[in-house]
N, C-alpha and C positions, 0 to 999 in steps of 0.2 A: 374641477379636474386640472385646470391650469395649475392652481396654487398648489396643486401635490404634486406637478410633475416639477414647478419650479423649485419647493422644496429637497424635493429626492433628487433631482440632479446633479447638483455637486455633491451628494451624498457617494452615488457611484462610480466616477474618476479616482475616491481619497479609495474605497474598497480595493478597484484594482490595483493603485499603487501596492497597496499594503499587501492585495495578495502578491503582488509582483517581487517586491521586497521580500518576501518572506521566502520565495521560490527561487528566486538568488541566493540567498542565503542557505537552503538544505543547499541547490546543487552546488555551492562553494565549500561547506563543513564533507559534505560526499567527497570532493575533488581534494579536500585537502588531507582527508584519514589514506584516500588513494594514493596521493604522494607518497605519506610519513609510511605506509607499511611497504613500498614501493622502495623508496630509499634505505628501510632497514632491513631490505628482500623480505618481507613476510615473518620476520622474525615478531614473536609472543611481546605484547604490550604489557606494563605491568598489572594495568587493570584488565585483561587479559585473564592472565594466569591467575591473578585473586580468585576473578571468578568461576574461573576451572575446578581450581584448587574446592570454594565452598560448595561446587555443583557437586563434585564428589564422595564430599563426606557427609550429604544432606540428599541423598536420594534413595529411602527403602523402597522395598521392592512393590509395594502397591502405589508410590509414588511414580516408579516409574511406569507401570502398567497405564496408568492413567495419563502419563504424559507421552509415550505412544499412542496413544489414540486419538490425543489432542493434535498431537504432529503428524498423524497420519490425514490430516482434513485440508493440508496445507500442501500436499501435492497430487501426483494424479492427475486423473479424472474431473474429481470434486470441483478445482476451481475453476475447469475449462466449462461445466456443466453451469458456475454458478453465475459464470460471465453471460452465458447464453440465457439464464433466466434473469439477469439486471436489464438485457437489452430488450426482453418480453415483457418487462414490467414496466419499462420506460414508454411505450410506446402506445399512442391512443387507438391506435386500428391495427389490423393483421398487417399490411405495409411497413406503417413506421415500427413495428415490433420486429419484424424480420431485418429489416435494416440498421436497428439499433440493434438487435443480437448479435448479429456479422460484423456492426462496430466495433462493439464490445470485446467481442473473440479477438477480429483482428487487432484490438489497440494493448489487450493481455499479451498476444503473442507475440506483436513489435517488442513490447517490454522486457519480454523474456528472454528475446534474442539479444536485445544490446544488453539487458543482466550477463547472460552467457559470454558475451565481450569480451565486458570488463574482467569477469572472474578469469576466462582462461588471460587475459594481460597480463591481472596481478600476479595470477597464478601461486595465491597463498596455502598453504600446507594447511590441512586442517590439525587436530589435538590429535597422541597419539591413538593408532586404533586398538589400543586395552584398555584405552579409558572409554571406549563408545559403548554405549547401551541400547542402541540401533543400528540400522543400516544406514549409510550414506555413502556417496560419489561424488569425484569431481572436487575441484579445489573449492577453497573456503568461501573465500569474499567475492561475493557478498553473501549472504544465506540465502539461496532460493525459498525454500521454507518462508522465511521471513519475507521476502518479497513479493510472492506469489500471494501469502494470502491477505498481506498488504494492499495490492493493489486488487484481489478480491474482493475485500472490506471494504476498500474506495466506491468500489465501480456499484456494489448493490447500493453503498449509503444512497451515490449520486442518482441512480435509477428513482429507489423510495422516496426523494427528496423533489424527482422531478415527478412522481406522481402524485406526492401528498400537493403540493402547487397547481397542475391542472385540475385537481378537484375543488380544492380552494376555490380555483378562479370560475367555475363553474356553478359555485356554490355562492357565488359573489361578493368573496372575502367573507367567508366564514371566521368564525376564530380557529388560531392555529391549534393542531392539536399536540399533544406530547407524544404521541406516538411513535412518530420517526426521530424524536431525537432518543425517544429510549433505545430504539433497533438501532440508531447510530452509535452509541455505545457500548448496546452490548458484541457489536460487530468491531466495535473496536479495541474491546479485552479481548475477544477471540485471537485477533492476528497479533496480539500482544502474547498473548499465551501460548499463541503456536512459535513464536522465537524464543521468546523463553524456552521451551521444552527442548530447543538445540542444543541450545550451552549447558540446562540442566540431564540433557543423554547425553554430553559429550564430544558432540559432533562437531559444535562449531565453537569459534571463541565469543565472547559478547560482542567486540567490535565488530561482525560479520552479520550479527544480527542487526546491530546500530545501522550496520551500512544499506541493510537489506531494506529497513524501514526507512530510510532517508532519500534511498534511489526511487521506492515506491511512490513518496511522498512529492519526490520530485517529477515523476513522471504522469502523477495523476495533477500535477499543477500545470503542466505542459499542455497534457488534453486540456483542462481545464479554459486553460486561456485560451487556446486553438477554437473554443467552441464558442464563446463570449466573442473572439471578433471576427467570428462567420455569422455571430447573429447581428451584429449592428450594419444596418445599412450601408452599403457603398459611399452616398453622400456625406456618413456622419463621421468615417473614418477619417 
């Protein structure tokens, strides 16, 4: 037991570096798309408008049908419902499942409100509205759509990810199964496909999606770290 803890220990310091680096890094590429559309007021990027331009001339009408419906799973209801079942999944008894749910809810809706911020700050124009093939509101950037079910994708992986581990551990290192890394991917073309489907209706431009996923990405790295050094002991910090 020694010799595993000796070995994995400096395994996990080089981890959180790297996740730490990596978390620096989206909130600086986020902080700096915010600047450049910030200094040209929101004015259309040229990658941008390319891809305006080919969302337009590449969308018949059972394409779009179905990208409604993909983008409709990406606000709502849906994702407040899906945060409350990440926090039910996460947790080993009625207590920790109640408390993880109320986490969950409240750390989506933190998110949403500094998202909400940023966008009315930038206050970027969306595309015009003859080119929309849905509803939307509210200025561009960052995409809610894109954010929301972003950081819904997060919060069920990390739920599935913290339950497939207490069975593990229960099971007294079992082999790992492929199970939750396939539900992490398929959870992860979902919220990929629900920002696509912005800029493919119209609604938003690519970099609004970009930003959407990058803020999300940023935000579940925040939790993330928040919760990794509430778990290390007082003495070890």
């Amino acid at each position: 037991m020694e010799q595993t803890r000796s070995a994995e220990g400096p395994v996990a310091p080089r981890i959180r570096t790297a996740l730490g680096a990596v978390l620096i890094g989206v909130v600086g590429l986020l902080g700096l798309t915010a600047v450049v559309l910030t200094a040209r007021h929101g004015s259309v990027l040229p990658i941008d408008r390319a891809a305006h331009t080919w969302s337009l001339h590449h969308r018949p009408a059972a394409l779009v049908t179905v990208a409604r419906v993909v983008t409709a799973t990406g606000t709502g209801v849906f994702p407040y419902t899906a945060a409350v079942a990440a926090g039910l999944t996460a947790g080993r008894d009625i207590r920790h499942r109640l408390a993880y749910a109320a986490g969950a809810l409240a750390f989506l809706l933190l998110g949403q409100a500094l998202r909400f911020g940023l966008m009315e700050t930038i206050a970027r124009p969306r595309p015009a509205v003859g080119d929309w093939a849905t509803h939307a509101s509210g200025f561009a950037f960052p995409s809610g759509h894109a954010t929301t079910s972003a950081l819904m994708a997060g919060l069920l992986v990390a739920a599935i990810g913290h339950r497939a581990r207490m069975r593990r551990a229960r099971a007294a290192g079992a082999g790992r199964s492929i199970g939750t890394a396939s539900v992490a991917v398929l959870l992860g073309c979902w919220a990929a496909a629900v920002g696509i489907t912005r800029v493919l209706l119209g609604v938003h431009w690519a970099t609004d999606v970009v930003a959407g996923w990058l803020f999300a990405a940023a935000w579940l790295g925040l939790g993330a770290t928040l919760i990794r050094i509430r778990a290390v002991p007082p003495a070890s910090r």
